[in-house]
DOVO-993169 format. One record per residue (C-alpha): residue in three letters; residue number from 1; x, y, z. Coordinates in steps of 0.2 Angstrom, whole numbers. Example, Ala and Ser with C-alpha at 12.3 -4.5 7.8 and 13.67 -1.06 7.14 Angstrom:
(r ALA, 1, (62, -22, 39)),
(r SER, 2, (68, -5, 36)),
REM end
This chain:
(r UNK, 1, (-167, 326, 129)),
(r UNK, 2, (-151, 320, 120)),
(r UNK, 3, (-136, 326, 129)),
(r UNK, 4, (-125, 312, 122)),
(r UNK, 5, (-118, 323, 108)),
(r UNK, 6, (-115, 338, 118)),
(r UNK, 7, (-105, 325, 128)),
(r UNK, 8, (-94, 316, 117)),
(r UNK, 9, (-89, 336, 113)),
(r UNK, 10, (-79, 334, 130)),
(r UNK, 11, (-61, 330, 130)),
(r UNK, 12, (-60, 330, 148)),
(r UNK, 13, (-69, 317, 159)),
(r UNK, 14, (-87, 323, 158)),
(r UNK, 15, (-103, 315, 161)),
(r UNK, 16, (-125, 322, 161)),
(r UNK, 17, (-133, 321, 179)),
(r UNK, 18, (-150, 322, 181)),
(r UNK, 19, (-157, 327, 198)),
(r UNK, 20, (-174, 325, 205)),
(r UNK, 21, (-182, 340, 214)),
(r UNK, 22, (-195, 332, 226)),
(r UNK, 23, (-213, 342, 230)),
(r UNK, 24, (-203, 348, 245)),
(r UNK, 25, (-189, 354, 233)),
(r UNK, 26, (-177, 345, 241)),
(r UNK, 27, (-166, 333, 231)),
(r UNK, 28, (-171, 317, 226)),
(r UNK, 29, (-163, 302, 216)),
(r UNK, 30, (-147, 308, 208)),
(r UNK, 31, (-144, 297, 191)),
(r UNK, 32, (-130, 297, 177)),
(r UNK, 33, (-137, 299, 162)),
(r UNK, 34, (-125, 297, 149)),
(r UNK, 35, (-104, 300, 148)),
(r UNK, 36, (-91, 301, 136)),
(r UNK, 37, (-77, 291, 130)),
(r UNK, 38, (-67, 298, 143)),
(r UNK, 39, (-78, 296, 159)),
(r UNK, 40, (-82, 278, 153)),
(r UNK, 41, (-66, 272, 152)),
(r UNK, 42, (-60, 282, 167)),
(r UNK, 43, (-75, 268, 173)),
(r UNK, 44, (-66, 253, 166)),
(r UNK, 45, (-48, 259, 173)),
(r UNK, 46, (-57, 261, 192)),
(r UNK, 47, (-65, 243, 186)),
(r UNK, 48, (-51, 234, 186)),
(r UNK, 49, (-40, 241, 199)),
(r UNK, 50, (-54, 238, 210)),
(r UNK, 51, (-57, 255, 215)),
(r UNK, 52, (-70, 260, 229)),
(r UNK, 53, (-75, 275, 220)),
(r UNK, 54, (-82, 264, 203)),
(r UNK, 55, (-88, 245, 204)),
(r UNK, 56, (-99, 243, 189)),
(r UNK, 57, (-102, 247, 167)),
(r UNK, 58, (-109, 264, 165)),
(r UNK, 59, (-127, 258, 163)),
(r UNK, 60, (-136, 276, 156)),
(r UNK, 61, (-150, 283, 168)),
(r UNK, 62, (-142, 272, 182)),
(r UNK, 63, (-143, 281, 199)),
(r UNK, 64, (-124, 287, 205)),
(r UNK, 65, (-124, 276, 222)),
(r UNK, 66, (-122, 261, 208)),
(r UNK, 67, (-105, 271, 206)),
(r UNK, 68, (-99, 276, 220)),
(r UNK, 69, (-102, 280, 241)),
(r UNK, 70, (-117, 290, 244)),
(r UNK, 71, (-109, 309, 247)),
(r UNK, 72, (-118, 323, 252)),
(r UNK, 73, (-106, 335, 246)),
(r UNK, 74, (-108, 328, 228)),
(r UNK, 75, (-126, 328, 229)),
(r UNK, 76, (-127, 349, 235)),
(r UNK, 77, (-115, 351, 223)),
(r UNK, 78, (-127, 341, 210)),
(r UNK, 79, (-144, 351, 215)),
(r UNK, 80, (-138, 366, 215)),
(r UNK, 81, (-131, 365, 197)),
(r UNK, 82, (-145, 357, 193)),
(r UNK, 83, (-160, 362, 201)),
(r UNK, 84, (-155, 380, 207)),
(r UNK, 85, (-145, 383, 190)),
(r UNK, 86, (-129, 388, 198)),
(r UNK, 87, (-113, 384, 191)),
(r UNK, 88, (-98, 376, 203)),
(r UNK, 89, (-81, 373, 202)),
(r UNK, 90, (-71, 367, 216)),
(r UNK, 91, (-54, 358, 218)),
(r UNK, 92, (-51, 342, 230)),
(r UNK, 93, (-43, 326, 234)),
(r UNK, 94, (-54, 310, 240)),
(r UNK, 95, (-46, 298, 253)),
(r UNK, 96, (-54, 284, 242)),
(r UNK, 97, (-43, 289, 224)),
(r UNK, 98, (-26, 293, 224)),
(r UNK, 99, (-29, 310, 214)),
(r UNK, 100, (-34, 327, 213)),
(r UNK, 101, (-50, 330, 206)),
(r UNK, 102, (-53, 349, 199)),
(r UNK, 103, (-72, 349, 194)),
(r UNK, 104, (-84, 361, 186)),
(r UNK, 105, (-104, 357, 187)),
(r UNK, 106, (-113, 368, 174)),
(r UNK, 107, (-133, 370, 172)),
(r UNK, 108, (-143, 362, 155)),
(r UNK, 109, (-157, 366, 150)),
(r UNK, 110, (-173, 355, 157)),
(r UNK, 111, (-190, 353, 150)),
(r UNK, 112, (-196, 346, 165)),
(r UNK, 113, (-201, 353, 182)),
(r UNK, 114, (-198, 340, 193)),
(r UNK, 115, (-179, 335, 183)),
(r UNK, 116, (-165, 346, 181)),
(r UNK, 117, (-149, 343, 173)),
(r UNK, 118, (-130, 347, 174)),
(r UNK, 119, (-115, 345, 166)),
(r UNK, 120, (-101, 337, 178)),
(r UNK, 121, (-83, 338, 171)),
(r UNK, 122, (-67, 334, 179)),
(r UNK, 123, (-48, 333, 176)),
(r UNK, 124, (-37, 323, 188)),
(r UNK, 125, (-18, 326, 193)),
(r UNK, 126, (-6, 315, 203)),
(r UNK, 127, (0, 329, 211)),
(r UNK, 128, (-7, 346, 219)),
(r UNK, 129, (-9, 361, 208)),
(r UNK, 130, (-8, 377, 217)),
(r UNK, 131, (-12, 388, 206)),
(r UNK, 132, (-30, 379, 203)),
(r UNK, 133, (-32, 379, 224)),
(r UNK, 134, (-27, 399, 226)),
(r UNK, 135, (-42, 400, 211)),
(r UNK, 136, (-53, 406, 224)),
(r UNK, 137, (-67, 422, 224)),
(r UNK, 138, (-60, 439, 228)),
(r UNK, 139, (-71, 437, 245)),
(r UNK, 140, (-64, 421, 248)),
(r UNK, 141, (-45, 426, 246)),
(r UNK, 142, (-48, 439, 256)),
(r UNK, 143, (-52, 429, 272)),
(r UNK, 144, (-39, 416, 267)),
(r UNK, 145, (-26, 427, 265)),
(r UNK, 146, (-31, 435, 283)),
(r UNK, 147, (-29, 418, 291)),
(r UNK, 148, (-11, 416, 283)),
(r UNK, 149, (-5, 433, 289)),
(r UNK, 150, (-12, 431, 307)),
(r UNK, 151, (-5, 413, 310)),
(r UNK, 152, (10, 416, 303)),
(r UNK, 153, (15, 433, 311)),
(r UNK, 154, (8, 429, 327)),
(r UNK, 155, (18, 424, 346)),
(r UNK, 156, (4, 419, 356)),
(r UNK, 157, (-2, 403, 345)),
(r UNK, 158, (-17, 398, 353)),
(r UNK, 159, (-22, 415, 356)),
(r UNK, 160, (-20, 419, 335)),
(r UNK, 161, (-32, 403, 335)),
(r UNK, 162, (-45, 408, 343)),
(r UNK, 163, (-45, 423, 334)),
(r UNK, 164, (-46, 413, 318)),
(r UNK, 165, (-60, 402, 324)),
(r UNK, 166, (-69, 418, 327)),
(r UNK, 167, (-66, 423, 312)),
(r UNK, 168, (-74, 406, 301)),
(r UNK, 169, (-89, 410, 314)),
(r UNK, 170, (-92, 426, 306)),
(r UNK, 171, (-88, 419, 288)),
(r UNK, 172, (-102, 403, 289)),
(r UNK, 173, (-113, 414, 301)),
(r UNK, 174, (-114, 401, 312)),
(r UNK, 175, (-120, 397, 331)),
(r UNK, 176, (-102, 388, 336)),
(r UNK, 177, (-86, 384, 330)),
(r UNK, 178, (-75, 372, 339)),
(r UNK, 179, (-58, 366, 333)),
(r UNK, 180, (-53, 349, 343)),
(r UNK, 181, (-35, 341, 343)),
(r UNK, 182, (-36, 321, 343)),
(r UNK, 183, (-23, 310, 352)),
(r UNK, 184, (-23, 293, 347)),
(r UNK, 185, (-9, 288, 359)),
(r UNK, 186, (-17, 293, 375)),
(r UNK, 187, (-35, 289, 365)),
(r UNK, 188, (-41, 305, 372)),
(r UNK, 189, (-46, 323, 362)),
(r UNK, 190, (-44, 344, 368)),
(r UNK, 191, (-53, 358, 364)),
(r UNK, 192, (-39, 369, 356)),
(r UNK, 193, (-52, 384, 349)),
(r UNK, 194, (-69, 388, 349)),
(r UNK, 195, (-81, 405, 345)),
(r UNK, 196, (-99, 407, 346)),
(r UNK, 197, (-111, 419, 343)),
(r UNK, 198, (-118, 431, 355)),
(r UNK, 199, (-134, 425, 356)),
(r UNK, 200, (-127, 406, 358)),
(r UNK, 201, (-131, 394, 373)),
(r UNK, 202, (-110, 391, 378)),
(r UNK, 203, (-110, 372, 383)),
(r UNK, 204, (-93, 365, 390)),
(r UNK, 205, (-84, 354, 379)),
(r UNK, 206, (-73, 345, 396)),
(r UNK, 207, (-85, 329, 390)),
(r UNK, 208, (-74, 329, 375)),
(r UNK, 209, (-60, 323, 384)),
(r UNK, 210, (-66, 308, 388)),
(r UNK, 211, (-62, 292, 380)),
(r UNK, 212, (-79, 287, 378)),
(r UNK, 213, (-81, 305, 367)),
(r UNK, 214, (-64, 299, 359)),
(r UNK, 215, (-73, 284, 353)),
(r UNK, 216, (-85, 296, 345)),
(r UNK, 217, (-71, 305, 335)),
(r UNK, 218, (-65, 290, 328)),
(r UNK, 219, (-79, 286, 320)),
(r UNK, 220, (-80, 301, 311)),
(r UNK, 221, (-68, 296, 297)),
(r UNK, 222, (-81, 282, 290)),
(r UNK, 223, (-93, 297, 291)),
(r UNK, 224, (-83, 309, 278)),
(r UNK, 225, (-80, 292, 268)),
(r UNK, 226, (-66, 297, 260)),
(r UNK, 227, (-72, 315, 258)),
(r UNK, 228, (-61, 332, 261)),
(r UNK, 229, (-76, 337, 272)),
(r UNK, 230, (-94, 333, 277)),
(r UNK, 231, (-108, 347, 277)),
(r UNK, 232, (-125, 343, 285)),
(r UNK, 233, (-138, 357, 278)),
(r UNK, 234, (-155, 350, 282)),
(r UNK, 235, (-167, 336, 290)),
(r UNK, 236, (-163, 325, 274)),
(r UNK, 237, (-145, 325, 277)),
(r UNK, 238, (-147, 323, 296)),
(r UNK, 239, (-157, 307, 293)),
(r UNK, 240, (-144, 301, 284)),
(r UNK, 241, (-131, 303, 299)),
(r UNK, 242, (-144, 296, 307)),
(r UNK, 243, (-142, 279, 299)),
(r UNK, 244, (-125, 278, 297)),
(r UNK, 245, (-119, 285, 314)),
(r UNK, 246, (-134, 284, 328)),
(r UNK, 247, (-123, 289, 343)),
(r UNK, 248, (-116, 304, 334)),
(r UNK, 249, (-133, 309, 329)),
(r UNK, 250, (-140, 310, 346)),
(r UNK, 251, (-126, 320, 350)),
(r UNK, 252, (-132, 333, 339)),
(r UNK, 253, (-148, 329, 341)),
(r UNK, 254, (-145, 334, 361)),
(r UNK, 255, (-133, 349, 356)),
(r UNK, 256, (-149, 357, 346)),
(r UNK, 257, (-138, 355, 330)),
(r UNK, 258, (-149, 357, 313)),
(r UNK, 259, (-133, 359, 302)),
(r UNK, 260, (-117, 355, 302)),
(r UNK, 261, (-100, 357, 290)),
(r UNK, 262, (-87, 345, 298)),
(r UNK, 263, (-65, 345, 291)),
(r UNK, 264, (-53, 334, 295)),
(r UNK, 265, (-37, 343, 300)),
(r UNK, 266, (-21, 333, 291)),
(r UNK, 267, (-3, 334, 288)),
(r UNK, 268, (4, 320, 277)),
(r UNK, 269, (-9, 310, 280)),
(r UNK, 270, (-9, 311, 297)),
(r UNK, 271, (-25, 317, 307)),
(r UNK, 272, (-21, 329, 319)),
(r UNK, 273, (-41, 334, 324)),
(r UNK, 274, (-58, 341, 318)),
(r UNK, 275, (-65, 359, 315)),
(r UNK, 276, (-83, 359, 316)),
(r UNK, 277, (-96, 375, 312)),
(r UNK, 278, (-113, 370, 319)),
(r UNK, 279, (-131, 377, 313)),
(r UNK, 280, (-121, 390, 298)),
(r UNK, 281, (-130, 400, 285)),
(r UNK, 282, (-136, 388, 273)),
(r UNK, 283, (-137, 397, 257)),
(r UNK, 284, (-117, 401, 259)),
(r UNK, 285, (-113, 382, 259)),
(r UNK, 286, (-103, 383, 243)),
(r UNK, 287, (-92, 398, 250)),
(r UNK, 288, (-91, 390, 265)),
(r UNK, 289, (-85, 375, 259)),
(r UNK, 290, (-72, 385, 248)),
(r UNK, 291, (-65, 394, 260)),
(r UNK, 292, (-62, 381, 274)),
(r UNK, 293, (-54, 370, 263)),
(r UNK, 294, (-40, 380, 261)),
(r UNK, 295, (-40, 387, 276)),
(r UNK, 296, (-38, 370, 286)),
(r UNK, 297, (-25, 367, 273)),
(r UNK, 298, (-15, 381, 284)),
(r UNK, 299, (-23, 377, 300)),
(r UNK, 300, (-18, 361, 300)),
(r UNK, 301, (1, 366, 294)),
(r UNK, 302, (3, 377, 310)),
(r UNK, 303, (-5, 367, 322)),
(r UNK, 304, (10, 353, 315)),
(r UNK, 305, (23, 365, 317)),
(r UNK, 306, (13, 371, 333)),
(r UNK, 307, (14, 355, 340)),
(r UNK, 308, (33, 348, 335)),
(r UNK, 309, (40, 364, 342)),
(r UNK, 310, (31, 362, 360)),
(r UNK, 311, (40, 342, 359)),
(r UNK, 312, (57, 347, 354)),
(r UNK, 313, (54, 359, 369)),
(r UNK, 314, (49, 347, 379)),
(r UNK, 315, (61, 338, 376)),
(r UNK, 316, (76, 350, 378)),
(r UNK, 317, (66, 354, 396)),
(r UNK, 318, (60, 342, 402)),
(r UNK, 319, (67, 325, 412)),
(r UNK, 320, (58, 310, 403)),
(r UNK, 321, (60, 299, 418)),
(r UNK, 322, (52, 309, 431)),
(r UNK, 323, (42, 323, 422)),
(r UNK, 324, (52, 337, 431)),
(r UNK, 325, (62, 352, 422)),
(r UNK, 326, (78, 345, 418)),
(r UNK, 327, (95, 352, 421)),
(r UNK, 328, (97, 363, 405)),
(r UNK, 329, (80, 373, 409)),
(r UNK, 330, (86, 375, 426)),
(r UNK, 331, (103, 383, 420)),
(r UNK, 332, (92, 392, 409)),
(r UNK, 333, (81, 398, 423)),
(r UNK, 334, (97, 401, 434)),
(r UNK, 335, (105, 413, 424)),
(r UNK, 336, (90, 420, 419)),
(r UNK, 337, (86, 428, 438)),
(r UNK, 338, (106, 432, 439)),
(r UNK, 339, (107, 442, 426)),
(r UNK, 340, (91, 450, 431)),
(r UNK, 341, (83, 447, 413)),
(r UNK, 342, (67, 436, 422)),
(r UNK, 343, (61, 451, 437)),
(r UNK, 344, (42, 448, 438)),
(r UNK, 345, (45, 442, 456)),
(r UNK, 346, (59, 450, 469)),
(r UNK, 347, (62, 436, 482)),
(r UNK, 348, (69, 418, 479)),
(r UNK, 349, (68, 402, 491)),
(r UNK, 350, (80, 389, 485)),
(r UNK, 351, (78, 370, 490)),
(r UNK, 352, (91, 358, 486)),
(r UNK, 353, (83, 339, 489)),
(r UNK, 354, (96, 325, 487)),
(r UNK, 355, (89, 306, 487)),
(r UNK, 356, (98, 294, 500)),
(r UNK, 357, (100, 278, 497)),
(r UNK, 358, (100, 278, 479)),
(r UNK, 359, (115, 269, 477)),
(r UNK, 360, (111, 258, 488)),
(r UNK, 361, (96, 255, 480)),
(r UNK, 362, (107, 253, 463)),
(r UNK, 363, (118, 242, 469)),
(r UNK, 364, (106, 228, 478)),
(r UNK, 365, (89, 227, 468)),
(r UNK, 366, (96, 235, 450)),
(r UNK, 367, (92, 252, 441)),
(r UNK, 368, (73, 247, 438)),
(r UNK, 369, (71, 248, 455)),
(r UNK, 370, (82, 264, 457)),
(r UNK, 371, (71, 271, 442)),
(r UNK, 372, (56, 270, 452)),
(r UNK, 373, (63, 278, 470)),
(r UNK, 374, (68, 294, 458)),
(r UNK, 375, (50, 295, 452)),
(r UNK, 376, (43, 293, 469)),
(r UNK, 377, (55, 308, 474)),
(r UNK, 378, (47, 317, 460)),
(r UNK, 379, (28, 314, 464)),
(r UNK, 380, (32, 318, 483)),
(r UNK, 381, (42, 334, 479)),
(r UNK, 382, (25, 339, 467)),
(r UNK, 383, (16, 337, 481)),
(r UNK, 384, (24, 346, 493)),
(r UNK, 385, (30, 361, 482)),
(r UNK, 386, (13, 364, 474)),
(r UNK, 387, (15, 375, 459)),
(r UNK, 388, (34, 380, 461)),
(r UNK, 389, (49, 375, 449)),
(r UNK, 390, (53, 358, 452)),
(r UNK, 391, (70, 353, 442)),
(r UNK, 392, (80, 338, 440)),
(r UNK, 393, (97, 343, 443)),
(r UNK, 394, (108, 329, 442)),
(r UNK, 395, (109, 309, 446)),
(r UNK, 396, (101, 308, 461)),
(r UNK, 397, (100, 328, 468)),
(r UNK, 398, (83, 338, 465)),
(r UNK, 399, (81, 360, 464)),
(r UNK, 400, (64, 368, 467)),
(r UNK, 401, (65, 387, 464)),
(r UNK, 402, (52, 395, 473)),
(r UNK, 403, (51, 413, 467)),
(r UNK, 404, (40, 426, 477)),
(r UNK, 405, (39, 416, 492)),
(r UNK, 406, (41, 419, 509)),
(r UNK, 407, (56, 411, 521)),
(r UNK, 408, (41, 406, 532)),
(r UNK, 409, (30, 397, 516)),
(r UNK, 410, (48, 389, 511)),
(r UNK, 411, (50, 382, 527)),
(r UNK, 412, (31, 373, 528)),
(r UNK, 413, (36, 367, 511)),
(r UNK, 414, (52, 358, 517)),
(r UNK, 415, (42, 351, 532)),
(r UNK, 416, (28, 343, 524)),
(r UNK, 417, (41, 336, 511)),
(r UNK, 418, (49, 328, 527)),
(r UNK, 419, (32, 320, 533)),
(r UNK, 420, (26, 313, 516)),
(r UNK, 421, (41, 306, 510)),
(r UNK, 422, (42, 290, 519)),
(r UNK, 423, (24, 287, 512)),
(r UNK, 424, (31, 286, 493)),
(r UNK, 425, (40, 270, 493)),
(r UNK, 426, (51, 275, 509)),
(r UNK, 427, (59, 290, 499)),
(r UNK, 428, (73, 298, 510)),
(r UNK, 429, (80, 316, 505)),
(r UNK, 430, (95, 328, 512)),
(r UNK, 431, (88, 344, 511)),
(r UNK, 432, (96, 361, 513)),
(r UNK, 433, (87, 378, 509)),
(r UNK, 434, (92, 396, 509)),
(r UNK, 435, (80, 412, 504)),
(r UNK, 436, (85, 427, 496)),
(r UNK, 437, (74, 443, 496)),
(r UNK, 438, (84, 449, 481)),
(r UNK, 439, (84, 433, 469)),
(r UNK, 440, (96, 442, 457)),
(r UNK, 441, (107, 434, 473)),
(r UNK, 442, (101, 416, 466)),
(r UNK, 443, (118, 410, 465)),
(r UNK, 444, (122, 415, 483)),
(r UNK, 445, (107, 405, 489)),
(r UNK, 446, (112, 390, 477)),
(r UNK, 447, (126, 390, 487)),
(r UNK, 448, (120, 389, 503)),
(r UNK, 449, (106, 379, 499)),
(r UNK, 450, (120, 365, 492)),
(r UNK, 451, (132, 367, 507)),
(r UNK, 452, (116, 364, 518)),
(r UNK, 453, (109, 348, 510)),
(r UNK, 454, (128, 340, 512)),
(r UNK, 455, (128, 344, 531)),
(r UNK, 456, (110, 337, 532)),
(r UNK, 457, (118, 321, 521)),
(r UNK, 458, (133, 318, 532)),
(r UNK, 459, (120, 320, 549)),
(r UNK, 460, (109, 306, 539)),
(r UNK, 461, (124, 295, 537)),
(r UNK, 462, (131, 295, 556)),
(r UNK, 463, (113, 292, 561)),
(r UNK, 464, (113, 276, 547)),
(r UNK, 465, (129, 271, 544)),
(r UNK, 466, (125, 255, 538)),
(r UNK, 467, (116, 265, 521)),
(r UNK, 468, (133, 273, 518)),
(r UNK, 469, (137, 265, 502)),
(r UNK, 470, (149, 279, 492)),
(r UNK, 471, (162, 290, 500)),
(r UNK, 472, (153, 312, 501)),
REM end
């Protein structure tokens, strides 16, 4: 057949694929059978700014791996316009060309059984087009739109996730859904969401959070190759992870995975992590696809802002040098219980812990050294006031609030701070206490607490005069 005249018809960049439907009806080779003036020359422009995506003269009939990257999305995208006669159209941005690509596959006419043909025609843009990516089925706007409102209107973040991940589960009918944060700082990754059907054998994903698992991750970016997404539909497409990436495919191979739609989470080019929906409803792959590309787009957003707002409170909280609340979120915490705004306990212990010796310390062997004695305090006051609020509350001087305790839990506490102290780089503290069954009286007990740890500073001075370095 001569689809070169209906072609050169195209303003846009257009070109004829033909598609080989094998006895199985699965896809075979993939060829470009002719282009315009337009698509040829968008050739020549790749050519000579040495573009991954085209390498080569359009040579008619050539298969399209002569072109560009093997990509499975391209070639679902290709058979079903082709061989399954339905049209496509769907808007995306390739890591591999600097552009936005908004693309429509249409059907042609085939007198062949085994051949069928389709139109591919494409306008690119610099630039996103939001109007071209809210183009989306009534269906498909629907569940966007639902995702919007939920994340946006939500207080409970993760929570909101999870109901989201839940929510892509029902859309590709899937067995699971996992979304995973990626760190490439401490090399490790965390499982923010996942859902799975009823009927699903639930398998932990702790192993993810592993650097060996990590190493996994990483390679997953050569795997999409540039692609917004990657979607695994059948044993073809498996074989083909197979070759490119055998670690990963025995991972799936082990999970009982058969199919498998993978997107990259990213905010301004940076990759914050992976959602994945394993073993999906296969003839929905092109709404599937649709609809988690844009709703990534907003997942992704989120999860950024999620993320900045939990470091800008981390670090108005807490002490970067010993990885204890700092002095703002104990003021915060303090007027909090005095006011009586925070009453989900009634009682209150109050230790004050102040370090001897720092000084000292200073002085003789120089603030590295001194650095290090305050984060031994800080690992030996974790260790003996196990889940209470440890806080940093000035220089040298240490608060743990310990909000409904007992005085006789309070006092074990203090104790096994005493014994296990010297065995953290010979840490020395002046400890004084006071407990409060009302802990709206917290600044009563602060009180007490402080006047106690400087009578038990002032005994550890007369017993060591020799460490008395600064007046009390």
């Amino acid at each position: 057949m001569d689809f070169q005249q209906l072609i050169d018809d195209f303003t846009s960049v257009s070109c004829v694929l033909s598609v080989e439907k094998l006895p199985d009806g699965s896809c075979g080779k993939i060829r470009i059978v002719c282009g315009n003036k337009a698509y040829v020359d968008s050739l020549k422009t790749g050519h000579e700014t040495g573009s991954k995506m085209f390498s080569h003269e359009l040579i008619p009939n050539s298969e399209y791996e002569n072109y560009f990257p093997k990509d499975l999305i391209f070639e679902d995208y290709c058979y079903r316009g082709a061989i399954l006669k339905q049209p496509i159209h769907t808007y995306v941005h390739p890591e591999f060309f600097d552009a936005w690509f908004n693309i429509f596959i249409l059907p042609l006419a085939s007198d062949r059984e085994d051949v069928g043909y389709c139109l591919y025609s494409m306008d690119l843009s610099t630039e996103r087009n939001a109007r071209i990516m809210a183009n989306l089925s009534q269906e498909t706007a629907a569940d966007v739109l639902s995702t919007c409102i939920k994340l946006r209107g939500t207080d409970d973040f993760v929570s909101t996730v999870n109901d989201v991940v839940a929510d892509i589960r029902r859309i590709c009918e899937a067995r699971h859904v996992c979304l995973l944060l990626v760190d490439y700082a401490s090399r490790s990754c965390s499982m923010l969401a996942q859902a799975y059907a009823d009927t699903a054998r639930r398998v932990s994903m702790n192993h993810w959070q592993d650097e060996e698992h990590f190493n996994l991750v990483v390679t997953w970016a050569s795997i999409l190759g540039g692609d917004s997404c990657l979607i695994v539909k059948n044993e073809e497409d498996m074989a083909s992870i197979k070759e490119k990436n055998p670690g990963w495919y025995e991972s799936l191979h082990h999970a009982s995975v058969d199919s498998i739609v993978l997107f990259p989470l990213k905010v301004g080019g940076n990759l914050l992590g992976y959602i994945w929906a394993t073993n999906f409803e296969i003839k929905n792959t092109v709404r599937i696809k649709e609809t988690l590309e844009l709703t990534t787009f907003f997942l992704a957003s989120e999860i950024s802002n999620y993320q900045l707002l939990n470091r800008l409170h981390r670090l108005s909280t807490i002490d970067v040098l010993t990885g204890v609340f700092n002095r703002n979120a104990m003021n915060n915490r303090v007027d909090g219980m005095g006011s009586g705004a925070d009453s989900d306990e009634c009682s209150i212990g109050v230790v004050f812990a102040d370090l001897n010796g720092l000084k000292r310390i200073n002085d003789r062997d120089g603030h590295q050294a001194g650095d290090l004695l305050l984060k031994n305090a800080s690992m030996a006051l974790q260790n003996a006031f196990v889940g209470d609020e440890i806080y940093r509350a000035g220089g040298d001087e240490f608060l743990v609030l310990l909000p409904g305790t007992t005085k006789d839990e309070m006092e074990k506490k203090i104790e096994k701070l005493r014994s296990i102290s010297p065995s953290y780089g010979n840490v020395c503290f002046a400890v004084g206490s006071s407990y409060q069954e009302d802990r709206s009286n917290i600044r009563h007990a602060l009180h007490e607490a402080d006047e106690a740890m400087y009578a038990d500073k002032e005994q550890f001075y007369r017993e060591h005069p020799e460490l008395k370095t600064r007046s009390l």
